[in-house]
N, C-alpha and C positions, 0 to 999 in steps of 0.2 A: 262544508258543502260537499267536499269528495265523497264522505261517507252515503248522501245520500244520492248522488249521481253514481260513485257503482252501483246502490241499489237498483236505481231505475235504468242503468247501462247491460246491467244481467238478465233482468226479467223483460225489456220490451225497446230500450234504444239500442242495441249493438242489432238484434234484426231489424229495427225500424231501417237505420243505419245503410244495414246489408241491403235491403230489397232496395231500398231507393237509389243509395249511391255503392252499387256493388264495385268489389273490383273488376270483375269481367264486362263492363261494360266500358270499361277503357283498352282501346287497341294494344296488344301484347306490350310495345314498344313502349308509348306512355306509360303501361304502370308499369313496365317494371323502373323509367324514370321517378314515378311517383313515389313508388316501394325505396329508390334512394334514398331521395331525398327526405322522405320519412324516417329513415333508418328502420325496416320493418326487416329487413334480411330475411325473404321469404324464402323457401325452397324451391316455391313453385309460384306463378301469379295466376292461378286458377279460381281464384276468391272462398279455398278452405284452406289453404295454409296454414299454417302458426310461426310466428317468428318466435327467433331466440329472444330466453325470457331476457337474457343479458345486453340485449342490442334493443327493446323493448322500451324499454325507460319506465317504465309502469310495472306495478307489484300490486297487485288488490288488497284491499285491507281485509274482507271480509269473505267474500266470495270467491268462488274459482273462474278461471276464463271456461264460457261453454263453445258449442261449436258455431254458435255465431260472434263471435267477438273479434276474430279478424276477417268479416266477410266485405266490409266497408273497405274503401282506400282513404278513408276518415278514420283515424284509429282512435282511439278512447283518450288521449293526451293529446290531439291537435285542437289548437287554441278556439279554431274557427266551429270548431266543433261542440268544444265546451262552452264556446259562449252560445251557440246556438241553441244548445240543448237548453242551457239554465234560465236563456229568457224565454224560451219555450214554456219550460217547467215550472219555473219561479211565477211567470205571471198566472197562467192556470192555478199554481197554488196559492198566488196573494188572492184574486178573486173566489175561489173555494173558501179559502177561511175567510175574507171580510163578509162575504151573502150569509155563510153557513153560521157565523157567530152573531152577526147584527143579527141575520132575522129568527136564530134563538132567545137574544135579547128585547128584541123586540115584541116575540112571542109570551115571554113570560114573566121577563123581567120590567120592559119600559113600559111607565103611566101613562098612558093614552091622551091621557087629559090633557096635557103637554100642547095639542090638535087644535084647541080652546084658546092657547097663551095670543094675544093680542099681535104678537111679535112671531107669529109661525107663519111662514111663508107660504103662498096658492104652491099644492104641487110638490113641496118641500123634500120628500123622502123620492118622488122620482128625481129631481135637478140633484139631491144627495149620491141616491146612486150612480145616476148618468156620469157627473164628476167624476165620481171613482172608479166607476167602472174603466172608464178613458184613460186616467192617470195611472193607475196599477201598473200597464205595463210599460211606459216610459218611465217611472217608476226602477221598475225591474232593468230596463236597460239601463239606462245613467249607473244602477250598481253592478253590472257586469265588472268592470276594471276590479273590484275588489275584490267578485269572488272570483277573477281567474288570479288575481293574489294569492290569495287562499288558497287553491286548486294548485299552482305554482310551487305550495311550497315557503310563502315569504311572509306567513303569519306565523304566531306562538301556538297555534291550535296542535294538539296532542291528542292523543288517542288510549294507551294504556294506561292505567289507574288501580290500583287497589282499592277495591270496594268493599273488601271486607274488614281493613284494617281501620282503625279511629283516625289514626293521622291521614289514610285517603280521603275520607270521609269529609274530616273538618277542612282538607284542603279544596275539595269540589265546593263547601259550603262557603267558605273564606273568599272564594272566586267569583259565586254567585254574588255576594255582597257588593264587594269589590266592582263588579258590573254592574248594579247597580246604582252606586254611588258613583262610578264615574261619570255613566251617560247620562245621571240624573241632571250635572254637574253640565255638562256640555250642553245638555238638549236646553237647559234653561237659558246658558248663554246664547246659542243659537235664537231661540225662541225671541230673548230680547234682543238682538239684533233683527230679527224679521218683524220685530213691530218700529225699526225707525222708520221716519214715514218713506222716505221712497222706495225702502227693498217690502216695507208693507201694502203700498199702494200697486205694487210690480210683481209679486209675489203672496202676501201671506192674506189679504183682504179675500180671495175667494174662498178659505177659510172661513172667515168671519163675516159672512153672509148670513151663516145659520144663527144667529144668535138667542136662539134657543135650540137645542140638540135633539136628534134621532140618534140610535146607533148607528146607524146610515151615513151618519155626519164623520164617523169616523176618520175615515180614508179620504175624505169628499176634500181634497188638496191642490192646489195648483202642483203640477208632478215635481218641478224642481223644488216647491216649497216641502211638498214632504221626502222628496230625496235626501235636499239637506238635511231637515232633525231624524233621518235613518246615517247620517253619519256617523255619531261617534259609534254605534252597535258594530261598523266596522272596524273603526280605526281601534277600539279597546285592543282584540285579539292581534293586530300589528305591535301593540305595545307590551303584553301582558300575556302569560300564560293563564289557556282556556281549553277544557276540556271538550272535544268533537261534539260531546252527546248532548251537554250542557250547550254547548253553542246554537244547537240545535234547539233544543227547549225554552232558553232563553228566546230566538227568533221567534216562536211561536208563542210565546207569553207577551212577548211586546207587542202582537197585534189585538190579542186578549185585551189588554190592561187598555191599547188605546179605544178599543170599543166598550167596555166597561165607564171610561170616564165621561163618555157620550150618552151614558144612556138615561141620564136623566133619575138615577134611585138613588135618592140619599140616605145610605143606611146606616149611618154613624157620622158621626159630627169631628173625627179623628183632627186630633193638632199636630200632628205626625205624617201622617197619608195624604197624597195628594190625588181623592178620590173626586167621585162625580159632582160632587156639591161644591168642592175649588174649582175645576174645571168648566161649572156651570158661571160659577162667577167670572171668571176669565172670558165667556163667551159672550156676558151680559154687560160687563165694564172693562172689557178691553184690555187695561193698562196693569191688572195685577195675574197673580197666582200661574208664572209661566212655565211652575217647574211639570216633570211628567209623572215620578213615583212619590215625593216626598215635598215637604213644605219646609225643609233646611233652606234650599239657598234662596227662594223668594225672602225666608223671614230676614237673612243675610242679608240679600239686596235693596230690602225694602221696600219690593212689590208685594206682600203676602197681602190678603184680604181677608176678614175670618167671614165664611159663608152667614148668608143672616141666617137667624136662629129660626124662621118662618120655612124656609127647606123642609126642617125635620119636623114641621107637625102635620102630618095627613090632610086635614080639612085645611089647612091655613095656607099650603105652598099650593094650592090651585085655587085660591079664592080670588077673587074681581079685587080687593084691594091690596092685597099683595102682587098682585099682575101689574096693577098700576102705579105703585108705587117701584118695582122693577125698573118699569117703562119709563120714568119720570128720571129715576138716575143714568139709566142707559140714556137716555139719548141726550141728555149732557153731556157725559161723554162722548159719545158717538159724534158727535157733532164737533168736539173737540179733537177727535181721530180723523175724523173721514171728511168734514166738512157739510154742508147743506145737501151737499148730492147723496142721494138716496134711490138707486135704483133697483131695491127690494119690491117684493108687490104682496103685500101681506093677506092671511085669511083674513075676513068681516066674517066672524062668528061670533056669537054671545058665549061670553064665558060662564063659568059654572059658577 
């Protein structure tokens, strides 16, 4: 995350910074306590100074310092700073990407028809959004402590690589796997520990509200419930060497992948991938397919479910008796998870 907070520290937060919390706006006296206590070793406390780079603590990776970057008595490494900025920035960008990718998917990817299922909620894609929309940034703060980890210094995350060489190469792609398979690993654990019933009833059941998906349903999380399975995506780079760029593209691939498994297109019947047609299962019978990229450790744990085979036929996955025959095993279980109480309020449409 450093790499992308200089970005955004060079082109528009060191003057956001500046103008709001200049240094001239504190009495000579206090900043030049301030400037101590910071250790900025100014020349002058006029708010253009430059401190020495050596008393500084900070070295850009990318960029050069411009003339506003010391006009703040907030310098670019105070804590209160960086967390300021990232939950600033971070939730702006969860929201950005979950609207800008659901309602891509929703545009052209997700069956409409979906609108029809027996089991789609009055209202469903607003309570979807509204959810998320809420959660994102309590979301974003609860992960502050990691990224000022990160930011800190006390992750494996790296920055130089040979990119032209075959052993850089296979070693960025060796990591990518590796990421992978760990969090795949963790997120599943996680996942079944958020269906015991009382961290499920406390936690993970406004989730599983939708029990049939939008991409909308993505993010639509109680915020601790999706804090937690954004755990391990942190803790990997605390244990593992992880390349900046890569950490980055990963971050944004896992909000992808989670709106892809919501949206309802079954385009492959994959015994490997744990794509939209598992995850639909998981939404409709509760108890299996918990994993996030792959169907390893469910087959492992002995949750796996193999999607029915009525998914993948066009006219048959929106027909009145594949809906109802859905309906008939869901709410077995349902009722076996949740109990008689049902405080959903579904569409009365005629199905197709």
């Amino acid at each position: 995350m450093d790499l992308l907070l200089e970005v955004l520290d060079t082109y528009a937060l060191d003057y956001v910074y500046g103008k709001l919390l200049p240094k001239t706006a504190l009495p000579s006296t206090v900043g030049k306590c301030v400037s101590e206590m910071l250790d900025l070793n100014t020349v002058s406390f006029n708010g253009t100074a430059k401190p020495a780079g050596e008393s500084y603590g900070y070295e850009p990776f990318l960029l050069d310092f411009t003339e506003y970057t010391f006009q703040s008595f907030l310098p670019r490494h105070n804590l209160f700073r960086q967390a300021l900025s990232m939950f600033i920035v971070m939730s702006i960008f969860g929201w950005a990407l979950y609207f800008s990718v659901a309602t891509m998917s929703y545009l052209f990817v997700f069956d409409k028809a979906v609108f029809n299922h027996p089991r789609y909620l009055k209202n469903q894609m607003t309570l979807e959004m509204k959810q998320a929309f809420g959660a994102i940034p309590v979301m974003v703060l609860l992960t502050i402590p990691w990224f000022l980890l990160e930011l800190s210094g006390y992750s494996k995350l790296y920055y130089n690589v040979d990119y032209k060489s075959w052993s850089g190469i296979r070693q960025l792609a060796l990591e990518v796997i590796c990421f992978i398979m760990f969090t795949d690993c963790l997120i599943y654990l996680l996942h079944r520990w958020l269906h015991w019933p009382k961290v499920y009833k406390a936690l993970h059941k406004p989730h599983h509200k939708w029990l049939v998906t939008t991409p909308y349903a993505s993010h639509a999380f109680h915020p601790v419930d999706g804090y937690m399975q954004s755990v391990p995506y942190h803790i990997y780079p605390m244990l593992f060497p992880l390349q900046k760029v890569s950490y980055l593209i990963l971050f944004t691939f896992v909000n992808f992948w989670t709106v892809m498994i919501h949206d309802g297109e079954y385009l492959a019947n994959d015994p490997i991938i744990n794509g939209a047609a598992c995850h639909t299962v998981h939404h409709l019978y509760f108890n299996y397919n918990y994993g996030q990229f792959t169907t390893l450790w469910d087959r492992l744990g002995g949750s796996y479910r193999e999607p029915d085979q009525e998914l993948f036929n066009k006219s048959l996955k929106k027909s009145k008796q594949t809906w109802e025959l859905q309906v008939e095993k869901m709410e077995a279980i349902k009722k076996e998870v949740e109990g008689d109480n049902d405080d959903r309020v579904y569409v009365t449409t005629k199905s197709s």
